[in-house]
NUFIMAR-237983 format. One line per 10 residues: number of its first residue (from 0); their letters; for each residue x, y, z of N, C-alpha, C. Coordinates in steps of 0.02 Angstrom, whole numbers, always signed. Layout:
# NUFIMAR-237983
NUM> A> X:Y:Z:X:Y:Z:X:Y:Z; ...
//
This chain:
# NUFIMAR-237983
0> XXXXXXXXXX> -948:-1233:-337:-880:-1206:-332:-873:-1167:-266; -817:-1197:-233:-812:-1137:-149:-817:-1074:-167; -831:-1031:-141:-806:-958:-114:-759:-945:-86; -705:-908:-86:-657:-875:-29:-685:-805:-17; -678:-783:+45:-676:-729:+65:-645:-704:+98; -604:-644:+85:-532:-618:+82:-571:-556:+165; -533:-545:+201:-570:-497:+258:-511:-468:+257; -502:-400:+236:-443:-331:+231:-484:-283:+236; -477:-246:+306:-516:-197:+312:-445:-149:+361; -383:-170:+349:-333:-137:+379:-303:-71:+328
10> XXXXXXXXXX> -273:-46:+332:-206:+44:+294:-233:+32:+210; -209:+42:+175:-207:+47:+92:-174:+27:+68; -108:+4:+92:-49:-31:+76:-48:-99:+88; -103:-111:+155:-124:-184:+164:-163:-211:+107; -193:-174:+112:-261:-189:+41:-232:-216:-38; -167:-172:-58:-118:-158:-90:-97:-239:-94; -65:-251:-29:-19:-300:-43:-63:-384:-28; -109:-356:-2:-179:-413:+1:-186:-474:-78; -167:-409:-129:-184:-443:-200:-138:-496:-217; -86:-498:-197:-77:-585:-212:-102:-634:-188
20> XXXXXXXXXX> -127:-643:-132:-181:-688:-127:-223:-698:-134; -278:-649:-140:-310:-642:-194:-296:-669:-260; -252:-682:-292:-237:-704:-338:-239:-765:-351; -226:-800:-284:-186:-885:-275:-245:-892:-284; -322:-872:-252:-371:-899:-233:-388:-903:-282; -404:-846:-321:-427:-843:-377:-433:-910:-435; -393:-940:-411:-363:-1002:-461:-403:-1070:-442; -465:-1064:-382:-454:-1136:-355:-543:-1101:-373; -574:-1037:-372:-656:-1025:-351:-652:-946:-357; -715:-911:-330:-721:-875:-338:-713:-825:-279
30> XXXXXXXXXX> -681:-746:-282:-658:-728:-227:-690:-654:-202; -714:-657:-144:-745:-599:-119:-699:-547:-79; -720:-495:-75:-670:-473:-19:-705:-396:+9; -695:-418:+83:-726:-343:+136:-668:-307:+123; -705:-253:+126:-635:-192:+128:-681:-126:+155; -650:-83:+172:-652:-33:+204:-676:+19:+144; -712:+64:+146:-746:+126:+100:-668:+149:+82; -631:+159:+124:-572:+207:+76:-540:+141:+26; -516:+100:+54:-480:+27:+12:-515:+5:-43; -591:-5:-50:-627:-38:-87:-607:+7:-178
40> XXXXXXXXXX> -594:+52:-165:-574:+68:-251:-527:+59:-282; -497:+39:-232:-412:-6:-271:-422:-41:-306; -479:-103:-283:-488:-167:-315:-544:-148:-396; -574:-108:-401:-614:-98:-471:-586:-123:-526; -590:-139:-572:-555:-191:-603:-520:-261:-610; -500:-263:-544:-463:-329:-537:-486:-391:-556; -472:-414:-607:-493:-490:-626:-500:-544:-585; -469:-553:-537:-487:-597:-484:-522:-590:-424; -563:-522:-427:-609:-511:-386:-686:-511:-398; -717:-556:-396:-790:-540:-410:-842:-491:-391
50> XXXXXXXXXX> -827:-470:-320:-868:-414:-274:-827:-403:-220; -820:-334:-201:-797:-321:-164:-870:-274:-121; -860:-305:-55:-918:-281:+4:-881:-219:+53; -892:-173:+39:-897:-108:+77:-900:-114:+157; -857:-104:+178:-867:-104:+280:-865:-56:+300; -926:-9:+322:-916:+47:+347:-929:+61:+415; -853:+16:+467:-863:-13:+520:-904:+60:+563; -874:+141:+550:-916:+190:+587:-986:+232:+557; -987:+186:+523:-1060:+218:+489:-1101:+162:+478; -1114:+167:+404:-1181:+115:+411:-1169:+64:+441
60> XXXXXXXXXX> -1102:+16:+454:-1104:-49:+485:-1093:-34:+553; -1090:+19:+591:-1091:+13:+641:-1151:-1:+699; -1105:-30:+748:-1189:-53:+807:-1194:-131:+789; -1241:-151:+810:-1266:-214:+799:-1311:-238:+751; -1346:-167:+726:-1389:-176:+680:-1347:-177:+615; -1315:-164:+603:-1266:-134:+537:-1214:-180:+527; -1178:-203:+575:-1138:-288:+580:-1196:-351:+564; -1255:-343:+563:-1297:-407:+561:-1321:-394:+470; -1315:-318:+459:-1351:-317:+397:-1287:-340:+345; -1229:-318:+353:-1165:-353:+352:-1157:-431:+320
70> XXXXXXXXXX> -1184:-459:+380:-1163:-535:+387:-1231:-571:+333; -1278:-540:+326:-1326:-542:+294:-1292:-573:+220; -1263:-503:+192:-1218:-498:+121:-1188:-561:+123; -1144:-571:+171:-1076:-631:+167:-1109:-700:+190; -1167:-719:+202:-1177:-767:+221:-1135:-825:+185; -1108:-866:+216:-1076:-931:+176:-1166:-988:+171; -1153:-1002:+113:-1224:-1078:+87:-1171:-1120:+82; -1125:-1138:+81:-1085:-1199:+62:-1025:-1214:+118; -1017:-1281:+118:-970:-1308:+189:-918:-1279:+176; -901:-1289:+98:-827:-1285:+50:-790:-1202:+60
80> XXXXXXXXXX> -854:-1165:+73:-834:-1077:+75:-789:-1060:+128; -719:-1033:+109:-663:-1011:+177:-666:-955:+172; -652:-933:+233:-638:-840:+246:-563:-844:+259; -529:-795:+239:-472:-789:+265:-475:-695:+260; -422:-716:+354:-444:-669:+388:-378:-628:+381; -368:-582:+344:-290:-528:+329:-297:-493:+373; -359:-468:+409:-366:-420:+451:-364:-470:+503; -347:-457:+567:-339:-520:+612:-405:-481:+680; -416:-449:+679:-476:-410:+729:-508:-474:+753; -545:-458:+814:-590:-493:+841:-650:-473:+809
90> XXXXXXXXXX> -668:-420:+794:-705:-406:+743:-732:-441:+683; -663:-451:+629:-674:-468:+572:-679:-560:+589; -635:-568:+632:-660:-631:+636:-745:-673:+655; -759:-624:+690:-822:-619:+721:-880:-631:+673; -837:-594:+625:-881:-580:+566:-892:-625:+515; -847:-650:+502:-844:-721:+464:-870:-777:+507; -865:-783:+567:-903:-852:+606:-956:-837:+621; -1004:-767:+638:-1083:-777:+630:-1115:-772:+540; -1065:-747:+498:-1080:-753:+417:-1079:-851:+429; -1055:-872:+414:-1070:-974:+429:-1012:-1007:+399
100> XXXXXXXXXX> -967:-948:+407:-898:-994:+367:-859:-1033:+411; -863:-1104:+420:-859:-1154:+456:-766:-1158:+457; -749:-1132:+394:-667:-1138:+374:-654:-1067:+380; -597:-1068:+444:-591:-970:+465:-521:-975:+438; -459:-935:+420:-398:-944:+405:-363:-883:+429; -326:-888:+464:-317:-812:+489:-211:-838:+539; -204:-783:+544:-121:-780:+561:-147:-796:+635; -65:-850:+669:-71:-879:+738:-54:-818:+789; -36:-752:+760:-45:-700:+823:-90:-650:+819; -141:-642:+792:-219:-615:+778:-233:-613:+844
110> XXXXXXXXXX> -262:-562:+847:-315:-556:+914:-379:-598:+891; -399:-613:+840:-442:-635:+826:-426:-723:+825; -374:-734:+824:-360:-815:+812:-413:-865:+887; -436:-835:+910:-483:-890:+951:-541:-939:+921; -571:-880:+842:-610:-880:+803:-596:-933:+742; -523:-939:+763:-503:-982:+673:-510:-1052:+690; -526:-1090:+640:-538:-1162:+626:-447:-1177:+600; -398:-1109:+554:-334:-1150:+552:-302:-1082:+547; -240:-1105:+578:-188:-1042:+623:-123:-1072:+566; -118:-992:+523:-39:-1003:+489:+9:-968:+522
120> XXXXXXXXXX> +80:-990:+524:+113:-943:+549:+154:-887:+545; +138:-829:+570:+150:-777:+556:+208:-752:+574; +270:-750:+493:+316:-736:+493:+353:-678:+484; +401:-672:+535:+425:-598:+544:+479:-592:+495; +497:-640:+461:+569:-624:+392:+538:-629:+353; +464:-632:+335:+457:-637:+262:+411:-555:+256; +408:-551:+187:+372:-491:+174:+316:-473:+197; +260:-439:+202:+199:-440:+212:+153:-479:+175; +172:-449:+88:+141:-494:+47:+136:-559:+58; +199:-588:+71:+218:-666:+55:+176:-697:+125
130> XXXXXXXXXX> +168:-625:+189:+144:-695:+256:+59:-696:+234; +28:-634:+183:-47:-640:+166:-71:-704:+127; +2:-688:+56:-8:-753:+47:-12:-831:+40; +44:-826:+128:+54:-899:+145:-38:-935:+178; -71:-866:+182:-147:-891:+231:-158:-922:+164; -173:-932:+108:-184:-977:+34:-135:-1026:+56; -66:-1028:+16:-7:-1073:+25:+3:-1127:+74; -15:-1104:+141:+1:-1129:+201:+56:-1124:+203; +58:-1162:+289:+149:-1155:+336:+194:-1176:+279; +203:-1250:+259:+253:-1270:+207:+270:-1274:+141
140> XXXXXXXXXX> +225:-1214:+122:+234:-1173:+56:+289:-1160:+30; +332:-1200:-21:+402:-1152:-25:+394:-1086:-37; +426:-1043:-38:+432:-961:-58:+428:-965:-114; +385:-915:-128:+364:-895:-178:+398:-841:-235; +422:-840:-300:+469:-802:-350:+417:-726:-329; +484:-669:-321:+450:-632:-357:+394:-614:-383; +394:-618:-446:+326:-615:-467:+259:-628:-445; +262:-678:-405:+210:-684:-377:+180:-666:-318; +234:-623:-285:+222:-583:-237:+216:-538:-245; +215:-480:-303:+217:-412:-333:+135:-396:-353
150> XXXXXXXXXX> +91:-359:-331:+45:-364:-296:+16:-316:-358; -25:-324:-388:-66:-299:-454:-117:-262:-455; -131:-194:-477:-188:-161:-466:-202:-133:-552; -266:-133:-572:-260:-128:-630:-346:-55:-663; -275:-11:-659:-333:+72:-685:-360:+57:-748; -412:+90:-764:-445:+92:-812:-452:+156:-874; -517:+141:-921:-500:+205:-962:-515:+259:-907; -552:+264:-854:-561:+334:-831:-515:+365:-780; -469:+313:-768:-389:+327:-739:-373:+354:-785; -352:+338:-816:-297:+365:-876:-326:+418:-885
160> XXXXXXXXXX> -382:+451:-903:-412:+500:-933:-434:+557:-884; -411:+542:-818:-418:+609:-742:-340:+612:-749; -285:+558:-759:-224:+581:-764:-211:+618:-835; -242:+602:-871:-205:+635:-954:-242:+725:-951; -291:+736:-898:-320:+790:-896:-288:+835:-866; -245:+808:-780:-218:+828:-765:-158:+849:-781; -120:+814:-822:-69:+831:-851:-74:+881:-894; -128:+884:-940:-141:+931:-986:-152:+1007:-971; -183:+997:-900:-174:+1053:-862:-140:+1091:-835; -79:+1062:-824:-27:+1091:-816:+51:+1092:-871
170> XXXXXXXXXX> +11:+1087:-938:+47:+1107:-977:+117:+1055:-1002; +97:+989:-993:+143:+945:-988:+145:+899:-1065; +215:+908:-1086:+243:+907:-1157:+283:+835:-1150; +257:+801:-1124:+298:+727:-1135:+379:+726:-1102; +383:+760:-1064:+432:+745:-1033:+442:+705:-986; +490:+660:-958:+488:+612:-902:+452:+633:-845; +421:+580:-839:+390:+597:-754:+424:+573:-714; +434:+595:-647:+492:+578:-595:+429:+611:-529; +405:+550:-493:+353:+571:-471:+389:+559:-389; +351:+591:-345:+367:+615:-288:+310:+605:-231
180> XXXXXXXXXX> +310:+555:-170:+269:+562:-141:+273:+568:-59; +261:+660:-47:+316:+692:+21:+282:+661:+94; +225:+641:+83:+157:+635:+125:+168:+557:+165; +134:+576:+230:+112:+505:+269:+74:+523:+324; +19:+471:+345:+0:+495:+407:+26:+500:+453; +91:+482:+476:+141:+470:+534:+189:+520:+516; +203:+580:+545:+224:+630:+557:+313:+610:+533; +356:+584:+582:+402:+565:+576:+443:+524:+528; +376:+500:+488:+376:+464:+421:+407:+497:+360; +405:+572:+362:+398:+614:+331:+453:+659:+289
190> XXXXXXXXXX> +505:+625:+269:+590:+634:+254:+563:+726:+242; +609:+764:+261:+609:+850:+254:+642:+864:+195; +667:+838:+150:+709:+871:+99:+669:+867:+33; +613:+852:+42:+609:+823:-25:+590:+889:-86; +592:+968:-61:+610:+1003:-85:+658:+1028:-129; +710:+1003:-94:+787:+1021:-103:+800:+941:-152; +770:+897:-135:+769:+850:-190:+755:+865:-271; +699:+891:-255:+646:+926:-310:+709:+963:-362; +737:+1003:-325:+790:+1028:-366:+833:+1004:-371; +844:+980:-372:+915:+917:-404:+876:+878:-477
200> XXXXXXXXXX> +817:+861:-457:+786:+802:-519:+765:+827:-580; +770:+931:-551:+705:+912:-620:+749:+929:-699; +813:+916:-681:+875:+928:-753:+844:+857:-772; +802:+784:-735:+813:+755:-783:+727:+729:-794; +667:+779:-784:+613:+769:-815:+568:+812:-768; +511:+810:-762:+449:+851:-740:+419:+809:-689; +434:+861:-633:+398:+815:-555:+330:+826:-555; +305:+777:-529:+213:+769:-516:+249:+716:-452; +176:+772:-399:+186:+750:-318:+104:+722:-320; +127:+646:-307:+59:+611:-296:+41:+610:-199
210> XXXXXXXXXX> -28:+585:-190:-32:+608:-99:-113:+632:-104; -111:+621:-41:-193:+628:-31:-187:+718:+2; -248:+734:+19:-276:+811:+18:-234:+833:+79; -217:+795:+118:-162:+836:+179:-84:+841:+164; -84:+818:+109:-6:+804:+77:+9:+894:+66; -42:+915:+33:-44:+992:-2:-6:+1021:+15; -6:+1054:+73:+50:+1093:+83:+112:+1066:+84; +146:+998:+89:+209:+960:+73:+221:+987:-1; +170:+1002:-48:+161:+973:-129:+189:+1057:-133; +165:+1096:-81:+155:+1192:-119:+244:+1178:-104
220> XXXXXXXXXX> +273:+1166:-61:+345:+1187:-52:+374:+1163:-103; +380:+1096:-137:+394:+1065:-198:+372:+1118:-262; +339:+1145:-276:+307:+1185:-318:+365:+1237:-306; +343:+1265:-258:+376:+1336:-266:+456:+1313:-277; +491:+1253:-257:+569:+1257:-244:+582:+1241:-334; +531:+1213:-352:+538:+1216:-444:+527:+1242:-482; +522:+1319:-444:+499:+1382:-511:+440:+1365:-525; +376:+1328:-489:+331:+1323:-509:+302:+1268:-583; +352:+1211:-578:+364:+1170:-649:+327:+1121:-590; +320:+1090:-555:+305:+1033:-528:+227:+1041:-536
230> XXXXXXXXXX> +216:+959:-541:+134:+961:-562:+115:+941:-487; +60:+946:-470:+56:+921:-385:-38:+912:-416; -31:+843:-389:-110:+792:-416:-148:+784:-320; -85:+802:-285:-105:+793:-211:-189:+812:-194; -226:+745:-180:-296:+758:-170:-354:+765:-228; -296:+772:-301:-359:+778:-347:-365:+731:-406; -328:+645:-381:-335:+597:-397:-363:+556:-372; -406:+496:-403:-395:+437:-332:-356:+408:-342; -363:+340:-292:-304:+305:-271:-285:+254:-339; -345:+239:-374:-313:+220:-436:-303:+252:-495
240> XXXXXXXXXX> -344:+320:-506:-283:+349:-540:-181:+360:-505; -200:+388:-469:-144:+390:-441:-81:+325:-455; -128:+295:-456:-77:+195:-487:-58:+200:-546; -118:+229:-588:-104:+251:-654:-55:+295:-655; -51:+350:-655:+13:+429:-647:+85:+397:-624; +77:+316:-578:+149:+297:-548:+178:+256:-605; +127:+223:-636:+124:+186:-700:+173:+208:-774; +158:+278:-759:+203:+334:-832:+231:+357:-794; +255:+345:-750:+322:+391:-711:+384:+339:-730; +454:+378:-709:+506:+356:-727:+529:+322:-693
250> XXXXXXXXXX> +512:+354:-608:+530:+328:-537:+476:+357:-498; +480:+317:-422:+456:+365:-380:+504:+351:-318; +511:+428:-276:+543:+429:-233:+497:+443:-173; +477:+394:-128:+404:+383:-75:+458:+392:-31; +413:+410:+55:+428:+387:+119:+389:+323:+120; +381:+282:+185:+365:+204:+192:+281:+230:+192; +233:+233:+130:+185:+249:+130:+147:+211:+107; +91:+227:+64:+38:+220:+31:+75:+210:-36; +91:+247:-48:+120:+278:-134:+169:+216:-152; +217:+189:-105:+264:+143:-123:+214:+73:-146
260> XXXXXXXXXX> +162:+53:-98:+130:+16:-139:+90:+1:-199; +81:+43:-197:+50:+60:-270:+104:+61:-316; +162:+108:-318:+198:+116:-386:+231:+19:-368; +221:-22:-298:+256:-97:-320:+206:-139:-357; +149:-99:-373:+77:-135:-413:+82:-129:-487; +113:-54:-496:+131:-43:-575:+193:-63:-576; +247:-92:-541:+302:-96:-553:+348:-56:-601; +344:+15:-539:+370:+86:-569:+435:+81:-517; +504:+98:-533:+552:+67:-510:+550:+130:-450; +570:+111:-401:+557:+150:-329:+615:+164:-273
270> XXXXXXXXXX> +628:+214:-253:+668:+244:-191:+626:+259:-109; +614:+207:-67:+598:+211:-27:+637:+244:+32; +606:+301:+73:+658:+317:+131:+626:+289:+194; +651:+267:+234:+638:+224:+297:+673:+275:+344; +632:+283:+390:+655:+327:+449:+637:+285:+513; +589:+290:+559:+559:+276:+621:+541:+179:+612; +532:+168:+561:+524:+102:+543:+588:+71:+508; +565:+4:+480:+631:-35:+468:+614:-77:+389; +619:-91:+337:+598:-152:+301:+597:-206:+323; +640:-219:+364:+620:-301:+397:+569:-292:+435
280> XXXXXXXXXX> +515:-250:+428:+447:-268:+460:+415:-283:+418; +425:-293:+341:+380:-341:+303:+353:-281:+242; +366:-202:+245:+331:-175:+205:+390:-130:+155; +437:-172:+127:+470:-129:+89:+459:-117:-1; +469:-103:-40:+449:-107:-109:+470:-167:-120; +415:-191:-187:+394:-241:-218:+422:-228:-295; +435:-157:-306:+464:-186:-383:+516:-204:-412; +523:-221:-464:+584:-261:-517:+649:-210:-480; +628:-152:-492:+682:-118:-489:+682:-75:-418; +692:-66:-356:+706:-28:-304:+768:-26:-263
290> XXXXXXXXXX> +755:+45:-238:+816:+23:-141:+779:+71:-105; +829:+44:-60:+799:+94:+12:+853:+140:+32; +827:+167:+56:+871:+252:+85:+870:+255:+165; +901:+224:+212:+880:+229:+285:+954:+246:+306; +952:+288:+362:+1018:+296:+406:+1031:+211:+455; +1059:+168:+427:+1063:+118:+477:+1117:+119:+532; +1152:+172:+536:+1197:+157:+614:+1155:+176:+691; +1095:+192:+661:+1056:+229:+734:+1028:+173:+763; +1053:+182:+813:+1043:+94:+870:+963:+114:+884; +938:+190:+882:+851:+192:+902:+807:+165:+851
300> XXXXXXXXXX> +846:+126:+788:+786:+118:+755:+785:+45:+756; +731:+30:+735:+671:+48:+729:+628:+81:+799; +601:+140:+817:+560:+135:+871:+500:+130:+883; +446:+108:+836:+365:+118:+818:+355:+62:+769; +306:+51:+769:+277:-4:+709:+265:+31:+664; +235:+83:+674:+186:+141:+608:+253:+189:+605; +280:+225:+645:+282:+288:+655:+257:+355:+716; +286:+358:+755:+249:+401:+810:+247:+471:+787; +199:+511:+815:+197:+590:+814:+254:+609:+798; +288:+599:+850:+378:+631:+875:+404:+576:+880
310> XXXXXXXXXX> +477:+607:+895:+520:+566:+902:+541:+563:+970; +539:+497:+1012:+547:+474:+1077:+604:+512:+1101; +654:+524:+1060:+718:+547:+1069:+719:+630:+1073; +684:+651:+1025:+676:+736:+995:+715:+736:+938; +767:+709:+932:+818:+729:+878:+805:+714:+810; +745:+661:+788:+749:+627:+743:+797:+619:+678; +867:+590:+695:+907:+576:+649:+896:+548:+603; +832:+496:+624:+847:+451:+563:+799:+469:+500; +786:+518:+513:+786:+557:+437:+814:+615:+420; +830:+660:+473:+864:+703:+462:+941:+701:+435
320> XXXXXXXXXX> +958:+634:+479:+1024:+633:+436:+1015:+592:+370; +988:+576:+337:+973:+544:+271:+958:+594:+227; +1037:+616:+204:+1037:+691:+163:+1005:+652:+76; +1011:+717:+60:+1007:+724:-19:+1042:+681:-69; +1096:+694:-48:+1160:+655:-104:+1152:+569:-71; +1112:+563:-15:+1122:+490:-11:+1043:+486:-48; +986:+500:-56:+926:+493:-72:+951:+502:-162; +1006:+543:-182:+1022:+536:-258:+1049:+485:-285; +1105:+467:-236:+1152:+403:-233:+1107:+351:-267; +1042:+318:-206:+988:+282:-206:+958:+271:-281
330> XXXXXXXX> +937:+340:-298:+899:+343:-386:+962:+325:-429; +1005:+349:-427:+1076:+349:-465:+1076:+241:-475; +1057:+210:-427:+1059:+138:-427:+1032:+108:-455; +938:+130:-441:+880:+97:-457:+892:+145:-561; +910:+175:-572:+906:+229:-658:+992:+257:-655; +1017:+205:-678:+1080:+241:-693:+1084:+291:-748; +1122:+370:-727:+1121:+420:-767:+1086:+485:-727; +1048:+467:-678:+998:+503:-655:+1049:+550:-579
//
């Protein structure tokens, strides 16, 4: 039976939205996949993953000695074994053609595409998900429903049981969760209200601010603007509990982060705010139920792929002007009543 081997060693949201192809593969053999020390705990559970290999491109795999001990793990024994390359690096490709995988699969604008045996093309109208998993599908794949682009991560009993602790800890009586995630690594990413949000929501349940350990102080202002009712898990979940907590929430209201992919994994209905970036770059929510919240008359946007420090301009409107009552409007769509 072939092997596939899936190479995502890019953000958490890549990793995230990686799993539908993963999935396709899943269907034809058995499927491996490199991932990065922070990414690799997403996948624990996943039924269509057999092993997931740890890349710890600045530590142990680094150098030459540490890429060879690497390629060691992934060796391909069979002609039939494909790599497909999500991460497009010269690197990862590198990595799959001294591992012996004769079949490389990787997107036609990769820095790495010198390396591939077959070049798909990498499309700028379709989602992220859908161009990962056209490298399965190929070029003349019709599009794919929904569903099958909605990208699956699946917590376990000891998810559930760091979230049911946490909750318990802060005194939480079954009331709606309406979860909140203020945090991004990209500065500008970073909508300012979500305080003044905080108070508006919590007439209709109990906020918990999900986010990794630099989120914190985003999470203390949320706290304090709620009389101290908001649960804040910021840093003392992981990333799949955290899937879990988006899982029993009602909604979540993300910037273009981490958090949005995940709650499009539990298909927890979602309010994305877009500032410095755009959704037509391929990374907007995935679930049944969402919208987006962006100021679109500002001719500067999009100006960054990620997000810059600052804003090229100084002014940054395009979150600043993306008040409250339009971020309520938004939930008011995705949960009528709210």
């Amino acid at each position: 039976m072939p092997r596939a081997l899936v190479i995502q060693t890019s953000f958490l949201g890549d990793m995230v939205l990686t799993t539908p192809l993963i999935s396709a593969l899943a269907r034809h053999g058995d499927v491996d996949v490199v991932a990065t020390s922070a990414s690799a705990p997403l996948l624990a559970n996943h039924p269509d993953v057999r092993h997931v290999f740890r890349y710890d491109k600045r530590g142990a795999h680094s150098g030459v000695g540490g890429f060879r001990a690497l390629v060691q793990h992934l060796r391909s024994r069979d002609d039939s074994d494909v790599a497909y390359l999500a991460q497009g690096s010269l690197r990862s490709a590198a990595l799959a053609l001294v591992a012996g995988y004769r079949q490389r699969v990787g997107f036609d604008t990769s820095a790495g595409r010198i390396f591939y045996s077959r070049q798909v093309q990498f499309r700028k109208d379709e989602h992220h998900a859908g161009r990962l998993w056209r490298l399965a599908a190929g070029d003349d794949a019709e599009a794919p429903g929904a569903d099958v682009l909605r990208p699956r991560l699946y917590p376990g009993v000891e998810e559930d049981a760091a979230v049911a602790r946490r909750l318990d800890a802060s005194g939480y009586a079954g009331e709606a969760l309406i979860a909140l995630a203020p945090g991004s690594v990209w500065a500008t990413k970073r909508w300012p209200y979500y305080a003044d949000l905080a108070r508006r929501l919590t007439t209709f349940g109990r906020i918990v601010i999900v986010g990794g350990v630099d989120d914190t102080p985003l999470a203390a202002a949320i706290v304090e603007a709620t009389s101290g009712r908001a649960i804040d898990t910021t840093g003392q979940l992981s990333l799949l509990a955290s899937a879990a907590l988006l899982g029993r929430s009602r909604i979540l209201v993300t910037n273009d982060s981490a958090p949005q992919h995940l709650a499009s994994a539990m298909d927890t209905p979602t309010v994305a705010l877009f500032g410095p970036t755009v959704p037509a770059f391929g990374f907007g929510p995935l679930a049944a139920r969402a919208r987006i919240a962006q100021v679109e008359s500002l001719t500067c946007r999009p100006c960054d792929a990620h997000g810059p420090r600052t804003c090229p301009l100084t002014h940054w409107r395009c979150m600043r002007d993306l008040t409250v009552d339009r971020v309520m409007d938004a939930i008011g769509h995705v949960h009528p009543g709210m």
